[in-house]
VEXNUSE-330112 format. One record per residue (C-alpha): x, y, z; residue number from 1. Coordinates in Angstrom, 1 decimal. Layout:
residues N
<<X, Y, Z>, NUM>
...
END
This chain:
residues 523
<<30.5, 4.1, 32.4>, 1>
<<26.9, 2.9, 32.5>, 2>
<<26.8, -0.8, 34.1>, 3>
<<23.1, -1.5, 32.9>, 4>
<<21.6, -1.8, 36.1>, 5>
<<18.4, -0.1, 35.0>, 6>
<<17.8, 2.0, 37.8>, 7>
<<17.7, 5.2, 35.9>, 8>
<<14.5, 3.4, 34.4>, 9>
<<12.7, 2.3, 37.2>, 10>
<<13.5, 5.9, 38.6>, 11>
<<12.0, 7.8, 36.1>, 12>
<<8.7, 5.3, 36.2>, 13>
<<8.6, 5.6, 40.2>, 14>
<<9.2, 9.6, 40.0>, 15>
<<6.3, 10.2, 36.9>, 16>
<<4.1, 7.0, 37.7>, 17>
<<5.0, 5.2, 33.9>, 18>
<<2.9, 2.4, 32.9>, 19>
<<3.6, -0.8, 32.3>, 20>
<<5.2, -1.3, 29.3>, 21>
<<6.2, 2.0, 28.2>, 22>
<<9.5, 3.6, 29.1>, 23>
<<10.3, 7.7, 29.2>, 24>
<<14.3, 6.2, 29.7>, 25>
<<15.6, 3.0, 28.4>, 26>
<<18.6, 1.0, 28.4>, 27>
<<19.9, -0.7, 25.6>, 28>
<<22.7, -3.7, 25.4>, 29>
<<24.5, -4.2, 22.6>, 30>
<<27.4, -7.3, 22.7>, 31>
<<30.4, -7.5, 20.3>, 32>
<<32.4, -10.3, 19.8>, 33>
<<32.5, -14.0, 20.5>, 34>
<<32.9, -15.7, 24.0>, 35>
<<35.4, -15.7, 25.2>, 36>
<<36.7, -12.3, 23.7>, 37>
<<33.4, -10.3, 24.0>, 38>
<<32.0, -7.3, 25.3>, 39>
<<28.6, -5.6, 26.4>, 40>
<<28.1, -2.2, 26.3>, 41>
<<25.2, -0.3, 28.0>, 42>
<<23.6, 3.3, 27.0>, 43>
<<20.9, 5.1, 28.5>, 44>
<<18.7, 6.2, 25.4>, 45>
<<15.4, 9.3, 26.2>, 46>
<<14.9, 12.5, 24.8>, 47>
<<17.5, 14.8, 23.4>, 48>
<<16.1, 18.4, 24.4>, 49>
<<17.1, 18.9, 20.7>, 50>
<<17.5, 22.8, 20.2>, 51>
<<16.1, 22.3, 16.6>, 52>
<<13.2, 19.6, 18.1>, 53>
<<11.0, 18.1, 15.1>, 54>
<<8.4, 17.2, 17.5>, 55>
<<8.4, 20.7, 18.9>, 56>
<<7.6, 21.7, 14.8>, 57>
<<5.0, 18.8, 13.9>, 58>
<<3.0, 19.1, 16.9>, 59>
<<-0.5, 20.9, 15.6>, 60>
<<-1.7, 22.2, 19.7>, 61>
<<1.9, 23.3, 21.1>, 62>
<<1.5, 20.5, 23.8>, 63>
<<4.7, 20.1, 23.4>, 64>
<<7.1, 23.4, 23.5>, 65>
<<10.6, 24.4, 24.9>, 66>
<<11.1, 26.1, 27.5>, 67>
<<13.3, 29.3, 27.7>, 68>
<<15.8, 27.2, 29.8>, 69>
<<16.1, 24.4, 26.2>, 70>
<<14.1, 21.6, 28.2>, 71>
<<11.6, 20.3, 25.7>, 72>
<<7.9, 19.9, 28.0>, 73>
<<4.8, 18.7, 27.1>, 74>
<<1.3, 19.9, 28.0>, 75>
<<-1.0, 16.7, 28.4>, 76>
<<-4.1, 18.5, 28.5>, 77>
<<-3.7, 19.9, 25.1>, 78>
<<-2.3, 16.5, 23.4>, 79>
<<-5.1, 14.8, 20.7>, 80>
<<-3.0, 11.6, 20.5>, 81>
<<-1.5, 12.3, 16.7>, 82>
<<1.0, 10.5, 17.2>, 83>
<<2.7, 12.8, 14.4>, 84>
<<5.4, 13.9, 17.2>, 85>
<<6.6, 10.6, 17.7>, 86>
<<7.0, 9.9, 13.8>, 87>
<<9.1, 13.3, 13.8>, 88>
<<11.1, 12.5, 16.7>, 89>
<<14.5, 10.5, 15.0>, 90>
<<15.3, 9.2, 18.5>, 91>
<<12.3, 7.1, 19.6>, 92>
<<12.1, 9.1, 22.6>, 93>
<<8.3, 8.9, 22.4>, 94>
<<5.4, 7.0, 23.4>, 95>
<<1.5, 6.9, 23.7>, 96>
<<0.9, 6.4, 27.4>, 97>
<<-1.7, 3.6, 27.8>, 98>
<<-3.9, 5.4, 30.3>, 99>
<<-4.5, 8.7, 29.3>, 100>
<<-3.7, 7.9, 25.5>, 101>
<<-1.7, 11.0, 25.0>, 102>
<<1.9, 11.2, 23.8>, 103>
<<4.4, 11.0, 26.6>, 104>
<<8.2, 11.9, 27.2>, 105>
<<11.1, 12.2, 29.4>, 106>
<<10.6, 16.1, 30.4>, 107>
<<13.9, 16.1, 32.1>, 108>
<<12.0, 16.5, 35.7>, 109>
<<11.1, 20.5, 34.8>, 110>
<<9.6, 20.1, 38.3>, 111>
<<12.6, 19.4, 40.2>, 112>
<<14.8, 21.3, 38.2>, 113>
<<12.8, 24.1, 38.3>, 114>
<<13.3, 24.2, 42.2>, 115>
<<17.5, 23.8, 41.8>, 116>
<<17.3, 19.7, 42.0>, 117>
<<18.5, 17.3, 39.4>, 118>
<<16.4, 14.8, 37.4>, 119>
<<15.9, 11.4, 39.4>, 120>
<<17.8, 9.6, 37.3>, 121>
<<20.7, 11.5, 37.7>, 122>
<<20.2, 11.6, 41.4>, 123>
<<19.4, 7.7, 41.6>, 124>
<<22.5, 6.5, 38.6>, 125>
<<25.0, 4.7, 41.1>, 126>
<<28.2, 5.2, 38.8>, 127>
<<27.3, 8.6, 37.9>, 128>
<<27.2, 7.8, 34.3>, 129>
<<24.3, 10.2, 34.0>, 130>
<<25.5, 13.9, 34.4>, 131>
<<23.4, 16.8, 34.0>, 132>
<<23.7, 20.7, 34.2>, 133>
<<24.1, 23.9, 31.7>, 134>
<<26.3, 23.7, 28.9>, 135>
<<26.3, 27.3, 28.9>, 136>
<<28.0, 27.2, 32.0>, 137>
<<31.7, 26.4, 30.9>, 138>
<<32.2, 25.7, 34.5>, 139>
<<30.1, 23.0, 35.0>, 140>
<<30.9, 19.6, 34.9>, 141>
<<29.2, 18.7, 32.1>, 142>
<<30.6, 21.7, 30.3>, 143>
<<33.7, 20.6, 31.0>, 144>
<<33.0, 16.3, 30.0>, 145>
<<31.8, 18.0, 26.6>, 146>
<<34.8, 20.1, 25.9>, 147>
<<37.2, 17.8, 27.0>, 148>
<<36.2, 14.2, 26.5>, 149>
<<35.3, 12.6, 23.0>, 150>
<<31.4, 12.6, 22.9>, 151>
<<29.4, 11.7, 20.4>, 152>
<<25.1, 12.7, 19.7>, 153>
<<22.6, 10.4, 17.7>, 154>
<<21.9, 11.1, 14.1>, 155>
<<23.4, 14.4, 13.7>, 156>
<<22.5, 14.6, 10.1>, 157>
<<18.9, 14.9, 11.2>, 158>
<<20.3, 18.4, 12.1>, 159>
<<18.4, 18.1, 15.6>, 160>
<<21.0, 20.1, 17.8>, 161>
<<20.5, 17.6, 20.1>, 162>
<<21.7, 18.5, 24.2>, 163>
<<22.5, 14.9, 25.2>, 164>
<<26.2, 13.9, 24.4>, 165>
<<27.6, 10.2, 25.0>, 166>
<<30.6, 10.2, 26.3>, 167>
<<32.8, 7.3, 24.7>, 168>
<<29.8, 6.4, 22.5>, 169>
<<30.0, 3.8, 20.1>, 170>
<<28.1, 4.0, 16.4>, 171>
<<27.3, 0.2, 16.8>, 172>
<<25.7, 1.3, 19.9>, 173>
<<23.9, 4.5, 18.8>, 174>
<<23.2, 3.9, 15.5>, 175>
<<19.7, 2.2, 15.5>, 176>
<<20.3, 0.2, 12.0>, 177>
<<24.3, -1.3, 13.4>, 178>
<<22.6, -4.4, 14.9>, 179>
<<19.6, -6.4, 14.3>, 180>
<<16.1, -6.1, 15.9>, 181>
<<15.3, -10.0, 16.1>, 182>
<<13.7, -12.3, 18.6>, 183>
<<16.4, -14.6, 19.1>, 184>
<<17.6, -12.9, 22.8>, 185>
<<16.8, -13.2, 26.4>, 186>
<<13.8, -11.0, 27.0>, 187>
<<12.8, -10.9, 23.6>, 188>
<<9.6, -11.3, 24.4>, 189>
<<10.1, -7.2, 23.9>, 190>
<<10.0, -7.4, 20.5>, 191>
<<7.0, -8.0, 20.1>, 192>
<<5.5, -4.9, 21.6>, 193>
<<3.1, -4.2, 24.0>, 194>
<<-0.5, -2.6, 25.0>, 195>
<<-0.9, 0.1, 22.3>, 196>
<<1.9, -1.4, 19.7>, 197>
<<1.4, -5.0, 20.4>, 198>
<<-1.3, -5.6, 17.5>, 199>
<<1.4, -4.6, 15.2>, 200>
<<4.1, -7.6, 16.3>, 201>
<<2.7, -10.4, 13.7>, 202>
<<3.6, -8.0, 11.0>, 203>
<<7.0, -6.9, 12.5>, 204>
<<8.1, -10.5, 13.0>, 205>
<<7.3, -11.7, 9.8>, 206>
<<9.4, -9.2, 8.3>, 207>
<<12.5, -10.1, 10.4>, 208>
<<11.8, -13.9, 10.0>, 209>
<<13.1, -14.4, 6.5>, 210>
<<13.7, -17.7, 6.9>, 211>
<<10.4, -18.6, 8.1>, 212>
<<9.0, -16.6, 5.2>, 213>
<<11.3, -18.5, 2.6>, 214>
<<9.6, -21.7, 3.7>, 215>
<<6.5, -20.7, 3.3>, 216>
<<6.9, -19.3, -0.2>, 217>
<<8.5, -22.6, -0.6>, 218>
<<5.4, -24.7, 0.2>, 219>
<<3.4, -22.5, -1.4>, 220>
<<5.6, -23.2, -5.0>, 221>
<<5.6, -27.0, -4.3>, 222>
<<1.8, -26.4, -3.9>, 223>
<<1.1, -25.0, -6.7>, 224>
<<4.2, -27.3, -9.3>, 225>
<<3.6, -30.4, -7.5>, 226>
<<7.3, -30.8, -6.9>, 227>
<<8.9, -31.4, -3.6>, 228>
<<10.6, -27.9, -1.3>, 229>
<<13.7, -27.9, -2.5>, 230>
<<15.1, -27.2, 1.3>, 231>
<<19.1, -26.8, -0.4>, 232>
<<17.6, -24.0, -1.9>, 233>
<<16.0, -22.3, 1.4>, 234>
<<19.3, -23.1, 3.0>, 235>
<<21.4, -21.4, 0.6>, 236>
<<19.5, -17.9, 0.7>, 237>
<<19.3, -18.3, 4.2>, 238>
<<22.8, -18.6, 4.5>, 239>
<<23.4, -16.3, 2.4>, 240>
<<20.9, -13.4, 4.8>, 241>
<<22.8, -15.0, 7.5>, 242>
<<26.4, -14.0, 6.0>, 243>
<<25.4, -10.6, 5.6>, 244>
<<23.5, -9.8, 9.4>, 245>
<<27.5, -11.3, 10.5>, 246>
<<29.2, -9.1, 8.6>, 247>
<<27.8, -6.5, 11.5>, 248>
<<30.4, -5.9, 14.1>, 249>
<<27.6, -5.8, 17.6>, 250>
<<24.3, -8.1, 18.0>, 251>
<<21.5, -6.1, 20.2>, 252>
<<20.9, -8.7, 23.3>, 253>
<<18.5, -5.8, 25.2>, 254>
<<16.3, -2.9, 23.8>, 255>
<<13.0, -1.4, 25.1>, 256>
<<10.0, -2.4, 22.4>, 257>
<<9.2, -1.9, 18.7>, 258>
<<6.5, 0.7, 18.9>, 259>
<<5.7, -0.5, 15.0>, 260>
<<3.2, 1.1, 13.0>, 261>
<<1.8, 4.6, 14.4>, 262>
<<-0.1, 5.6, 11.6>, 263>
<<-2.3, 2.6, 10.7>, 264>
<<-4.7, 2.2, 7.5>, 265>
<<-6.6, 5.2, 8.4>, 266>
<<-3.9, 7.4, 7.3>, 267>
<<-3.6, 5.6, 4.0>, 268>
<<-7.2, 5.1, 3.6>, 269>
<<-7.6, 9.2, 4.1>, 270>
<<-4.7, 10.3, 1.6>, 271>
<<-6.8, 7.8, -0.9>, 272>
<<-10.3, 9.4, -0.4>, 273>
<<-9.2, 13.1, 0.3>, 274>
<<-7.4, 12.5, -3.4>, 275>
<<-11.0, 11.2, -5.0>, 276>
<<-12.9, 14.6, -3.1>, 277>
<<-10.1, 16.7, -4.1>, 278>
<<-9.5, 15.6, -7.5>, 279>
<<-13.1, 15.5, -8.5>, 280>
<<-13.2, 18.8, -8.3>, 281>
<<-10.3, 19.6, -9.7>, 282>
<<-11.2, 17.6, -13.0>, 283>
<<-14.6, 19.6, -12.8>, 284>
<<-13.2, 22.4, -12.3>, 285>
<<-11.1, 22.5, -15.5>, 286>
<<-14.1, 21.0, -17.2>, 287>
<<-15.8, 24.4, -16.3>, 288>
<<-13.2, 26.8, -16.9>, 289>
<<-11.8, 25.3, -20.0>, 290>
<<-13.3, 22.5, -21.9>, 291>
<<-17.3, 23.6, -21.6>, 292>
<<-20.2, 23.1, -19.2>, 293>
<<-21.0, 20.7, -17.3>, 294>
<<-24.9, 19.8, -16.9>, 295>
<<-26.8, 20.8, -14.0>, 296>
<<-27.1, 17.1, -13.2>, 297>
<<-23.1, 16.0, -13.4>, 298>
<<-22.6, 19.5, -11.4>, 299>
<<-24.5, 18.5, -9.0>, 300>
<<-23.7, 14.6, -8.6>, 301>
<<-19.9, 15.5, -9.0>, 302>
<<-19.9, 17.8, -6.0>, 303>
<<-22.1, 15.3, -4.0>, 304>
<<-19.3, 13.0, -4.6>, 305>
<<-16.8, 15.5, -3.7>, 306>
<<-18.5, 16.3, -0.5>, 307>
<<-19.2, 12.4, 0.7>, 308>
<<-14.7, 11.4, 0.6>, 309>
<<-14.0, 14.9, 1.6>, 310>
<<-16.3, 13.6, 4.6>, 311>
<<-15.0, 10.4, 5.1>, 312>
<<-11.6, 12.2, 4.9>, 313>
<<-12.4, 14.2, 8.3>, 314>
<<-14.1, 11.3, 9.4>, 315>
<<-10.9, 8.9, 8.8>, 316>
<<-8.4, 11.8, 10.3>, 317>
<<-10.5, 12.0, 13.7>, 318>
<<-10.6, 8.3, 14.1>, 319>
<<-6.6, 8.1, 13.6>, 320>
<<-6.5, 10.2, 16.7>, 321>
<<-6.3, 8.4, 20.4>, 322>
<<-8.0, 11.7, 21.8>, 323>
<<-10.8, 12.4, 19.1>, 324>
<<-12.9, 13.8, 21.9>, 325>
<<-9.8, 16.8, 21.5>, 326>
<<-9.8, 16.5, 17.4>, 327>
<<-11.5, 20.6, 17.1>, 328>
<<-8.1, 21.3, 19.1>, 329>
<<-6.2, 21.4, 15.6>, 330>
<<-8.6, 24.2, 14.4>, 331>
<<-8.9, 26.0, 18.0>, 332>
<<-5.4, 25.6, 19.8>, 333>
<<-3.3, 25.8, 16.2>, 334>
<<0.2, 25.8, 16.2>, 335>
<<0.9, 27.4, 12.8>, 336>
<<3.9, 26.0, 11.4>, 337>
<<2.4, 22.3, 11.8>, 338>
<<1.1, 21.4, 8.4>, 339>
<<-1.3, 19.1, 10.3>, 340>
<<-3.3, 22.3, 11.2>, 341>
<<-2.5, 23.9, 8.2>, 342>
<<-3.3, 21.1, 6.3>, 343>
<<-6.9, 20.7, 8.3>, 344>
<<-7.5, 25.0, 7.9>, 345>
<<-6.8, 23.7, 4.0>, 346>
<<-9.7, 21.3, 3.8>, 347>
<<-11.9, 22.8, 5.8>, 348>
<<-11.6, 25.9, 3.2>, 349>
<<-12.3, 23.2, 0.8>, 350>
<<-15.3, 21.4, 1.9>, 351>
<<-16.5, 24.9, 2.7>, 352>
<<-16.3, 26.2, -1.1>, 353>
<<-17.6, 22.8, -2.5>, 354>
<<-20.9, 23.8, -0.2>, 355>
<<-21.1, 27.3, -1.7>, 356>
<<-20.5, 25.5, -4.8>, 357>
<<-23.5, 22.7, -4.0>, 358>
<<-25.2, 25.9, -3.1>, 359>
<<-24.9, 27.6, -5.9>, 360>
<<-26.0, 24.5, -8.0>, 361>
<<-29.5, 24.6, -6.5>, 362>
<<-30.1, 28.2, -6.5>, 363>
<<-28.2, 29.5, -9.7>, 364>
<<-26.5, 32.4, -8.1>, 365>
<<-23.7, 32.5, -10.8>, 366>
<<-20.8, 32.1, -8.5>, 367>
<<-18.3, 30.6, -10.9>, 368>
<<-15.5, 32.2, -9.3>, 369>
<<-15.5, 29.5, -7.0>, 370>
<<-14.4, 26.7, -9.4>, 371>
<<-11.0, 28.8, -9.9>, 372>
<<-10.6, 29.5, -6.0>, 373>
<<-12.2, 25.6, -5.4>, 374>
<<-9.6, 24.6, -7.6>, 375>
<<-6.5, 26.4, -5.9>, 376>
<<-7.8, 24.6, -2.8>, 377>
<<-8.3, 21.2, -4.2>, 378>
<<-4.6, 21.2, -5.7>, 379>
<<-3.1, 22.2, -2.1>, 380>
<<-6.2, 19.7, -0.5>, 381>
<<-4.1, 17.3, -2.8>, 382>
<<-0.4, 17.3, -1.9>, 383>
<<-0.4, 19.1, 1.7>, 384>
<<0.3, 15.7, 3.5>, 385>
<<3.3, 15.3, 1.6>, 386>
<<4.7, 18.7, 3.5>, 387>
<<3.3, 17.0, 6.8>, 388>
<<5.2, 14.0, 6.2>, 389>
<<8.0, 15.9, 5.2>, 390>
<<8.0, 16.9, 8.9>, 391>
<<8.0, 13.8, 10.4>, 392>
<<12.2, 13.7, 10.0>, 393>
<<12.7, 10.7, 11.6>, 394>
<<11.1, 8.8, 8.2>, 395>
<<14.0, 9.1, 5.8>, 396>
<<11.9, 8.1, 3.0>, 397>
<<9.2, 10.8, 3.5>, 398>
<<11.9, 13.5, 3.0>, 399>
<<11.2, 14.3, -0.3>, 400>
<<8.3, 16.6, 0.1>, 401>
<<8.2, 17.8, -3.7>, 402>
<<8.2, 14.5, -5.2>, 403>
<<5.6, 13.4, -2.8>, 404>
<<3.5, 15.8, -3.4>, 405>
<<3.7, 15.8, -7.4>, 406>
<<3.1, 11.3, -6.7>, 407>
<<-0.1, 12.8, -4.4>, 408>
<<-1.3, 15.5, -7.1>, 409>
<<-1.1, 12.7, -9.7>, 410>
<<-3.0, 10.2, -7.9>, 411>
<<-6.0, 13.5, -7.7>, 412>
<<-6.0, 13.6, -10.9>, 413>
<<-6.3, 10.2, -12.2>, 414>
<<-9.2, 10.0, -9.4>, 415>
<<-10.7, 12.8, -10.5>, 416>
<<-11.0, 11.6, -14.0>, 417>
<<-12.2, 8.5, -13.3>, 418>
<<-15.0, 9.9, -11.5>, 419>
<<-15.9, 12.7, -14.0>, 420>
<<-16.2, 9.6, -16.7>, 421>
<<-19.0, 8.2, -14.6>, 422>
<<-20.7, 11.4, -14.4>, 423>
<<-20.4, 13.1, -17.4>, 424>
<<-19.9, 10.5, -20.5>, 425>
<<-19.4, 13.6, -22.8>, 426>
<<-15.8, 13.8, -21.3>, 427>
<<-15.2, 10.3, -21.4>, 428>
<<-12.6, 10.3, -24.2>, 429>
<<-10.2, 13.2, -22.2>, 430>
<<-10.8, 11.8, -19.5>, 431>
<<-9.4, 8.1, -20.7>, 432>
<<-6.4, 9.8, -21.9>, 433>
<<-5.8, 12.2, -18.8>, 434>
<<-6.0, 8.6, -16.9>, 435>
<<-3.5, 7.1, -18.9>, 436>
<<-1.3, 10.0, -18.7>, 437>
<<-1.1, 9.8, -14.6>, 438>
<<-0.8, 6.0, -14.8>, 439>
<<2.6, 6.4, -16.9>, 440>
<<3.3, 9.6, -14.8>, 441>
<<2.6, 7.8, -11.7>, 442>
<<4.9, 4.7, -12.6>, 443>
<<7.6, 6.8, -13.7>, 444>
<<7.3, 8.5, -10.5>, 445>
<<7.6, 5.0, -8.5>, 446>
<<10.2, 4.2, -10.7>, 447>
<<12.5, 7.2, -9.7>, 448>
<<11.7, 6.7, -5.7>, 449>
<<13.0, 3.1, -6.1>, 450>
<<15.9, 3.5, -8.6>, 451>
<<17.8, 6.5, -8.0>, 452>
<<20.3, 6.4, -5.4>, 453>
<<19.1, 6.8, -2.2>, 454>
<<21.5, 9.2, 0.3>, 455>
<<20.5, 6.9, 3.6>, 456>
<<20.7, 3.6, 5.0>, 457>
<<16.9, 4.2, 6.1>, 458>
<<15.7, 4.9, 2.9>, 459>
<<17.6, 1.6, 1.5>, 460>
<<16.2, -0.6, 4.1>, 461>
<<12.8, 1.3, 2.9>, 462>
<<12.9, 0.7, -0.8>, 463>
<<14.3, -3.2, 0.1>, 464>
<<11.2, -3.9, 2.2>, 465>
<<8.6, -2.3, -0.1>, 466>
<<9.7, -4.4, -3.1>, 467>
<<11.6, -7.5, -1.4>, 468>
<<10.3, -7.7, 2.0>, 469>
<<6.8, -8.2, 3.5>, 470>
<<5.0, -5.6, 2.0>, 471>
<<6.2, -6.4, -1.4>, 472>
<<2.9, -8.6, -2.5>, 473>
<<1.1, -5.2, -1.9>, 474>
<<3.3, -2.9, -3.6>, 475>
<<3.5, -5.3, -7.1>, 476>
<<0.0, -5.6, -7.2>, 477>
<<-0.4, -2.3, -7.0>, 478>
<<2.4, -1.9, -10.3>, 479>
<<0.5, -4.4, -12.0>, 480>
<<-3.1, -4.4, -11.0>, 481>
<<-3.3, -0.3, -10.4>, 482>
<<-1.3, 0.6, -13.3>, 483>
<<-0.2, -2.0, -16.1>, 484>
<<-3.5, -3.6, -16.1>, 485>
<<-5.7, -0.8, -16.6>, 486>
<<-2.9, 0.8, -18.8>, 487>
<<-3.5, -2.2, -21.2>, 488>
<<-7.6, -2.5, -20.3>, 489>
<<-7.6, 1.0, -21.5>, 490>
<<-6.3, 0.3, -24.9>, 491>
<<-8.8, -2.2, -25.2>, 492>
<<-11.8, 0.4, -24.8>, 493>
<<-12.7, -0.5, -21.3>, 494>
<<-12.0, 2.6, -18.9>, 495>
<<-14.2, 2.5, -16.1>, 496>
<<-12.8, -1.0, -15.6>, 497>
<<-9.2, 0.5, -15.8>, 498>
<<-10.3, 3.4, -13.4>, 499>
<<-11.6, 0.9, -10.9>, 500>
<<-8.2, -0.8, -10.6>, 501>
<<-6.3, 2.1, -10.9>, 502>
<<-8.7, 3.2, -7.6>, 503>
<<-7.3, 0.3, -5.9>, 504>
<<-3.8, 0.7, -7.2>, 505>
<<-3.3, 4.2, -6.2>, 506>
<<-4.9, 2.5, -2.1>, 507>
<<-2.3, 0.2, -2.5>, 508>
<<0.9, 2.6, -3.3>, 509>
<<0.0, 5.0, -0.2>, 510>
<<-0.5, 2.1, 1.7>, 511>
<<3.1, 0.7, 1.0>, 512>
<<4.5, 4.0, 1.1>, 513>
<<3.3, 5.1, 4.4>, 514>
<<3.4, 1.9, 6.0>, 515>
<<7.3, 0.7, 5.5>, 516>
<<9.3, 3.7, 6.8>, 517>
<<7.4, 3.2, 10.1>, 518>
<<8.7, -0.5, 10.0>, 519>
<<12.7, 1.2, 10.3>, 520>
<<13.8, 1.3, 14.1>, 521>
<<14.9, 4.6, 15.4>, 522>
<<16.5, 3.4, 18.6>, 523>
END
């Protein structure tokens, strides 16, 4: 029933003072068809007041929470700007509001309903296509639209129990992945983003614009052969990209913005050094408890080392935040089943015992118990981001918390091996051979993420982009350069050389591996 007349949007802006650019509601167009036998259809996309709301789980200071009545709120003044609720959300329904750079969302006007009035854009919809009430109440008239009319809810396999039903809804319409996000419709200027996400667009287009990028691999071949573009060829493929984007039943001709990558390089850059601290002293660790002693010397520089990334971890979390004036919130205003806070009670445990550990270096108090508990923390230091990404349910490719966290414990280990050939020669020969072992583990592990089937179209789309799309130059060279090479440099008797690329291969497969599923659209 919704005409697209948008003034369910410019409601909800007027009524909670949106900026420009971001949008608590939105309405999207989708067309089917070709003229003169087509059709536009219009849906009003926010938040779901999901019963089961992933945002509700992820978020680490209970800013947001539901209500007793099912309406999912949100507590500004306790918000550090994350951004892990919005990469949890499976609906897009989220957004970092430009001015107070805090999450924001559609809170279904608590403060009206709260005093018996309905949300303005229910009040202000001139078709009443937007209906709102208590589903509990099987007298009410949205009871009764539910019971009686065939609705449909957005990604029910996220298992969400979302409250907002579309009556008559479409899966071309609803389904985020049925039609195209391109910049070949009228205001398409949206796609490119905005304020916070606009610095994000280059990236986002390129990966769209295959034909574009055909060309310019193109010119770069006849660059390097001397031989003219063979443009039949680029035409062909094209053609042939072209064939399958028609083979979709509905184009998208009106959506609000792309909010691209949420989780920049910081987040990559921190898995990368919080697996050198952590897996240093891991490796040293076993060293101690197993193999021999260490010298006072490697002791010491190893935990110094240890110390130094697990800083620049911290360091690298706080700056990921849009509120790090708010970043001792995680440890003060915890929500406990957020592995963001548990994951940040987890390191600060650990940097805690490495400086007992430094401690006990200097003055010799015996406490070698702490290389056991040390360890226990390092290992969890290791792989508790894979659990927190496992959270973040509207990433399809992230849901596989286990093997995500055996890929993370891996990359500790070869780390931590590298670093404990530097400082203690004596173990250089284990060492080498514990390396090697987590380079073939580590491929393998690639190996099954990319070739087994994959039960989603997100997680497809995923795997196509990291070794066919865009990001593909990074992820090969991190195959080749972070893992073949130094494979084969270490047969040759060079490790430290193998370790140094297998440092920037390890970079380079978090980076990819984070970075893509952001790149899926969710609305």
């Amino acid at each position: 029933m919704c005409i697209g007349c948008h003034a369910c949007t410019v409601a909800c802006k007027s009524e909670h003072d949106v900026p420009i650019g971001v949008n608590r509601t939105h309405v999207k167009y989708i067309e089917k068809g070709e003229f003169p036998n087509s059709t536009r259809e219009f849906s009003v996309h926010r938040c779901n007041h999901c019963a089961d709301a992933p945002c509700v789980e992820i978020c680490p200071t209970t800013a947001l929470h539901t209500r007793a009545d099912g309406i999912v709120d949100f507590d500004n003044d306790r918000c550090i700007g994350c951004k892990s609720c919005m990469q949890a959300c499976p609906y897009d329904a989220l957004y970092m509001d430009p001015n107070t750079n805090t999450a924001a969302k559609c809170n279904y006007c608590a403060h009206k309903v709260d005093y018996g009035y309905e949300p303005a854009c229910v009040v202000v919809c001139p078709v009443e296509a937007i209906v709102s009430g208590d589903l509990d109440d099987s007298n009410s008239k949205i009871a009764q639209l539910v019971a009686n009319e065939d609705t449909m809810t957005r990604k029910p396999e996220k298992m969400t129990d979302p409250n907002l039903y579309y009556v008559n809804g479409t899966s071309e319409m609803l389904n985020a992945t049925a039609t195209d996000r391109d910049s070949d419709y009228l205001w398409s200027e949206q796609s490119k983003g905005v304020g916070h996400y606009a610095k994000y667009a280059e990236e986002r287009l390129a990966e769209s614009d295959t034909e574009n990028l055909l060309v310019q691999l193109a010119m770069e071949n006849s660059a390097k052969t001397g031989k003219p573009i063979d443009h039949r060829a680029i035409d062909n493929v094209a053609k042939e990209i072209q064939q399958d984007v028609d083979t979709k039943d509905a184009r998208r001709v009106y959506d609000s913005p792309s909010k691209g990558v949420l989780w920049g390089w910081e987040v990559p850059a921190y898995v990368w050094t919080k697996a050198m601290a952590t897996g240093t002293f891991l490796m040293m660790a076993i060293w101690q408890l197993f193999l021999g002693e260490l010298s006072s010397s490697s002791e010491l520089t190893g935990l110094i080392i240890s110390l130094i990334f697990m800083g620049f971890t911290g360091a690298l979390l706080v700056k990921d935040l849009d509120r790090p004036d708010r970043f001792l919130y995680v440890l003060l205003r915890p929500q406990w089943k957020s592995w963001l806070v548990q994951g940040a009670y987890i390191i600060t445990v650990f940097g805690g015992l490495v400086t007992l550990k430094l401690i006990d270096n200097y003055f010799g108090f015996g406490w070698n118990w702490l290389w056991g508990v040390g360890g226990i923390f390092a290992i969890l230091g290791a792989i508790y981001t894979a659990f927190l990404f496992a959270q973040a349910r509207a990433r399809d490719l992230w849901q596989s918390p286990i093997n995500s966290a055996t890929h993370m414990l891996i990359h500790a280990i070869m780390a931590g091996s590298i670093v404990m050939m530097v400082i203690a020669p004596e173990s250089t020969i284990l060492m080498t051979n514990i390396l090697l072992g987590g380079i073939v583990l580590n491929l393998l592990s690639i190996g099954k993420e990319i070739w087994m089937p994959h039960d989603t179209p997100d997680t497809k789309e995923a795997v196509r982009m990291m070794t066919k799309g865009y990001y593909s130059k990074y992820f090969w060279r991190g195959i080749i350069a972070g893992n073949m090479i130094p494979a084969a440099l270490i047969f040759l008797g060079w490790p430290i050389v193998a370790g140094t690329l297998a440092l920037v291969g390890i970079f380079l497969t978090e980076y990819v591996r984070i970075r893509v599923p952001q790149m899926i659209p969710l609305s």
